[in-house]
C-alpha positions in Angstrom: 225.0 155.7 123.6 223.7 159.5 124.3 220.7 160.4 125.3 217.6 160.4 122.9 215.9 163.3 121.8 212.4 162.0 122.7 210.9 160.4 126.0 209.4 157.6 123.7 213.3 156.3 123.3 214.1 156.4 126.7 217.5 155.5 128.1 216.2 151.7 129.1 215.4 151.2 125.6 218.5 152.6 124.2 220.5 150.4 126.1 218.4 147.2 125.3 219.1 148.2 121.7 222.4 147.3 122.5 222.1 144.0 123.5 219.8 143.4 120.4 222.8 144.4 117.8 224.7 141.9 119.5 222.6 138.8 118.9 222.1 140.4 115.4 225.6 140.3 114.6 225.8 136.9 116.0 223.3 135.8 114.1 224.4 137.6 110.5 228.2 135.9 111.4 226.7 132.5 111.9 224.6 133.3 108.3 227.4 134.6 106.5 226.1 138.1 105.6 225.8 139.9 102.7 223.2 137.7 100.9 221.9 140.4 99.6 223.2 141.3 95.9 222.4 143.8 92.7 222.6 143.0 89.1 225.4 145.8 88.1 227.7 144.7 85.8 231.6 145.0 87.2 235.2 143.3 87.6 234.1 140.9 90.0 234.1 136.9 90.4 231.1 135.5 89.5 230.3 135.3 85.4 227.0 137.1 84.8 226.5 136.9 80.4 228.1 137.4 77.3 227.1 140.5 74.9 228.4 141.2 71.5 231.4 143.5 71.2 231.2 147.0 70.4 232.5 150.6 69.0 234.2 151.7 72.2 234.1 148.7 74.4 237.5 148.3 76.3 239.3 145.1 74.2 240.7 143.5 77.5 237.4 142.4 78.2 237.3 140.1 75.4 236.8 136.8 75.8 239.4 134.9 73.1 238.0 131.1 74.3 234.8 132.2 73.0 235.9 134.4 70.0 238.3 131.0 69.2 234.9 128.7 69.4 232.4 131.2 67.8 234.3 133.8 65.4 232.1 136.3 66.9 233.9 138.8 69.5 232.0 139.3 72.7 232.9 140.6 76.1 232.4 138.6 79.2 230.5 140.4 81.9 230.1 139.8 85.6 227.9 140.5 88.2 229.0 142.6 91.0 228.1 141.9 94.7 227.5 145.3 96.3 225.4 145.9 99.5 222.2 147.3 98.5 220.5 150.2 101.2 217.5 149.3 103.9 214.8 152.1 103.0 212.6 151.4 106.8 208.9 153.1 105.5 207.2 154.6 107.9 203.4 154.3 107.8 202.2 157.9 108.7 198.3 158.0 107.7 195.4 158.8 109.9 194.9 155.2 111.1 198.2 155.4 113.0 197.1 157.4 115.5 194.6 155.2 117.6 195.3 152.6 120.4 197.2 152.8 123.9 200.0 153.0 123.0 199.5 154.8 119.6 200.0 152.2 116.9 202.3 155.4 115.5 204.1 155.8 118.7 204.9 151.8 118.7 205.7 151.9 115.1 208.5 154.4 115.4 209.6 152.6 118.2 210.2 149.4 116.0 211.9 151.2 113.4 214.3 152.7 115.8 215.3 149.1 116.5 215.4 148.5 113.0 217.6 150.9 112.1 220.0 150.8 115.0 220.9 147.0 113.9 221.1 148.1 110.1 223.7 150.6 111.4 225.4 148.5 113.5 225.9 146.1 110.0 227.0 148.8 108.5 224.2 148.8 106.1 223.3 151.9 104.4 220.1 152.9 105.7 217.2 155.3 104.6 214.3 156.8 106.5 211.0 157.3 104.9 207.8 158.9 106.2 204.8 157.8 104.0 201.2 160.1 104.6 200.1 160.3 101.1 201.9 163.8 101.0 205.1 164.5 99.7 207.4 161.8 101.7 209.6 163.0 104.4 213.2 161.2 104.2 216.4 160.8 105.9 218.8 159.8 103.1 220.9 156.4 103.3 223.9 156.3 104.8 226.0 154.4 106.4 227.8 154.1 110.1 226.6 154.3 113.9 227.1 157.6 114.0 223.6 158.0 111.9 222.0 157.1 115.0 221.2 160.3 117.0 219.9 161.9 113.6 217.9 158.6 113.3 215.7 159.4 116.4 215.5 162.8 115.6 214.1 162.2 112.9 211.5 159.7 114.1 211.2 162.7 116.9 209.5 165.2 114.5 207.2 162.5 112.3 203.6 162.9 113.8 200.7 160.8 112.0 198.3 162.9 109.2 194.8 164.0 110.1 193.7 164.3 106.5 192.7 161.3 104.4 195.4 159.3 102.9 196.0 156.6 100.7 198.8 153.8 101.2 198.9 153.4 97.6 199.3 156.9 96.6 201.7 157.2 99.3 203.9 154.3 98.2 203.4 155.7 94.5 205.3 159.0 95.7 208.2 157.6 97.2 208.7 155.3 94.4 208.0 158.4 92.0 211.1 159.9 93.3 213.2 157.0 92.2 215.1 155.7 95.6 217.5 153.1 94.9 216.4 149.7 94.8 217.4 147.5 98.4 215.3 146.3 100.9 212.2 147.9 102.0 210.6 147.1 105.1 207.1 148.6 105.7 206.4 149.4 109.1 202.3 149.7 108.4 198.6 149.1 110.1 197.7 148.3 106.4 194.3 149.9 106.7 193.9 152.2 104.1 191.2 154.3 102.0 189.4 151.2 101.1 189.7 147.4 101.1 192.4 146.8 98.3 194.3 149.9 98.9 197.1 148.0 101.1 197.3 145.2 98.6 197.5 148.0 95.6 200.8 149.5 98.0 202.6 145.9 98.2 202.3 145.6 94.6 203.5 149.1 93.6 206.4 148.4 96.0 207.1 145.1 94.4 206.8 146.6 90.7 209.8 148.7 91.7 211.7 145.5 92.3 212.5 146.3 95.8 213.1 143.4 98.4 209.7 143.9 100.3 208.9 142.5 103.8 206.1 144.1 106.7 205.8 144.5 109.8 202.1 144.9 110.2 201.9 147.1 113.6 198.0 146.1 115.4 196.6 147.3 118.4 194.5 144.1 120.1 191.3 145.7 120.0 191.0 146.0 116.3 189.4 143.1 115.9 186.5 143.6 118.0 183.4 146.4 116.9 182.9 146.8 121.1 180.1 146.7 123.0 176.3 146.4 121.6 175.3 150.1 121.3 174.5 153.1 119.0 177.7 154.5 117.7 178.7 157.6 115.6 182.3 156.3 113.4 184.5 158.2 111.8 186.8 156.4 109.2 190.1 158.1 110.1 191.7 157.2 106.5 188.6 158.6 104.6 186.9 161.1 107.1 183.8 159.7 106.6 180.8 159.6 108.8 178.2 156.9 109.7 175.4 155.8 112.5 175.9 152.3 113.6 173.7 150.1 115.6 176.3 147.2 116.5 174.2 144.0 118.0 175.5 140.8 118.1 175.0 139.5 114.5 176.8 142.6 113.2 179.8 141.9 116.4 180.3 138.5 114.1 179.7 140.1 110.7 183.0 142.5 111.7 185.3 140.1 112.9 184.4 137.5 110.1 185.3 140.5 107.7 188.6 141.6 109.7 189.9 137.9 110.4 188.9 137.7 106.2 190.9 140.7 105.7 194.3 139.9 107.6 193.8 136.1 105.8 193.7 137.6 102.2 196.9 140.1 103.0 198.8 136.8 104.3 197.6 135.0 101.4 198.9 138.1 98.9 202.2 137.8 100.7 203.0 134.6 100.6 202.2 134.3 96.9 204.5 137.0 96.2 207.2 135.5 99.0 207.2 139.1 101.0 207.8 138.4 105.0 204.9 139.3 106.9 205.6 140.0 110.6 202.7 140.7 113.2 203.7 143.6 116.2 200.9 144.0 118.3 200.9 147.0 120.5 200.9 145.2 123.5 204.1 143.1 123.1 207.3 145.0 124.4 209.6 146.0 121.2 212.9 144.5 121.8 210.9 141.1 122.3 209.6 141.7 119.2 212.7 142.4 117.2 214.4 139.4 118.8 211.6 137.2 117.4 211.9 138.5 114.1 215.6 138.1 114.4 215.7 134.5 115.4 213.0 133.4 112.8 216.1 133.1 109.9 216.2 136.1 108.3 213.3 138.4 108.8 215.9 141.4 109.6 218.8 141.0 107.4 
């Protein structure tokens, strides 16, 4: 594999990529791949529906068993199995950029490892930057070869500083009408307010993509810190605020955060997207080789 563009895919994590597209493909052999499958209507082997016939309908397509039980001409129609693209989404608002390592930093990291087993399926895969601006994408398409432009790509993303919503970010990718495949969200899920991530599933899942997370965390989210006086800044919003954190409001926080993360789970599971956990701390290769052994997280 050449050399990456960028120290944060050095050469010992390109070659462990390597060794995680192996037990992919062993894994997607054992499965029998290409589960995956659209609705278009084609030549192929599996009977979809009847529909009337029609002014400039093709007569070979007539089905004379049914014509000979119903008197009604109809045409017989099929659905075609066609691999459908892997759009990775990139989660590029403010909140991104906190933690060691940068939660933005780790989460290009996992997509790289994403993508690099989506190319090695031969998948078509699509790259999607998503800041609440005007998304930056790397068209699908299809073959190893996609790799190098892969990282560069990831290479020249850098998290916003200006406020952002997921949901208007998600609204703006959809807006520009990508096909429909599987999406996987690479995302902190903290957004301009409490429902925003929630809002950004749905719109996702209104567009009738195949939806699954990755929700990146860094492991001291979940605690406010020390008892103090503290100035915060809300990096998705900007705003400002005084805080006197003692220990009623330390339990207030992480009944509200553990609350939080409970009611996204809950959302997920109702609607059957795959919710995967990548803290900061835990090496990415582990992490991908996790998700790859629990059945069918990657695809």
């Amino acid at each position: 594999m050449p050399a990456a563009p960028d120290p944060l895919f050095d050469e010992d994590f390109l070659r462990r990529l390597e060794g995680l597209a192996l037990l992919a493909r062993q894994l997607v052999n054992s499965r029998q791949r290409a589960e995956r499958r659209s609705v278009q209507r084609g030549a192929s082997i599996e009977f979809a529906e009847y529909r009337p016939f029609g002014p400039g309908d093709d007569w070979r397509h007539i089905d004379w068993n049914a014509y000979a039980r119903w008197r009604t001409l109809v045409l017989k129609l099929y659905s075609e199995e066609q691999d459908l693209p892997v759009h990775l989404l990139l989660d590029a608002t403010a909140s991104m950029d906190f933690g060691t390592p940068k939660k933005f930093d780790h989460a290009r990291r996992v997509i790289a490892g994403l993508a690099y087993i989506a190319l090695c399926n031969q998948d078509r895969l699509g790259l999607v930057s998503l800041d609440g601006a005007s998304p930056a994408t790397l068209p699908p398409g299809r073959g190893r070869s996609r790799f190098q432009g892969v990282l560069r790509f990831l290479s020249d993303r850098t998290a916003t500083n200006t406020p952002a919503s997921l949901e208007d970010a998600a609204r703006r990718w959809i807006a520009a009408r990508p096909h429909r495949g599987l999406a996987v969200w690479v995302t902190d899920l903290w957004g301009s307010d409490p429902g925003d991530a929630i809002r950004a599933l749905d719109r996702l899942r209104y567009a009738r993509h195949e939806l699954a997370v990755i929700h990146i965390a860094d492991p001291t989210e979940g605690d406010p810190g020390e008892p103090g006086e503290y100035r915060l800044t809300d990096r998705e919003t900007g705003a400002l605020r005084n805080v006197v954190v003692d220990e009623s409001l330390r339990r207030a926080y992480r009944e509200r955060y553990t609350a939080y993360l409970d009611e996204i789970g809950r959302h997920c599971r109702r609607h059957q997207i795959p919710l995967l956990k990548a803290e900061t701390s835990e090496d990415v290769i582990a992490l991908l080789t996790r998700s790859l052994r629990e059945k069918g997280f990657v695809q």
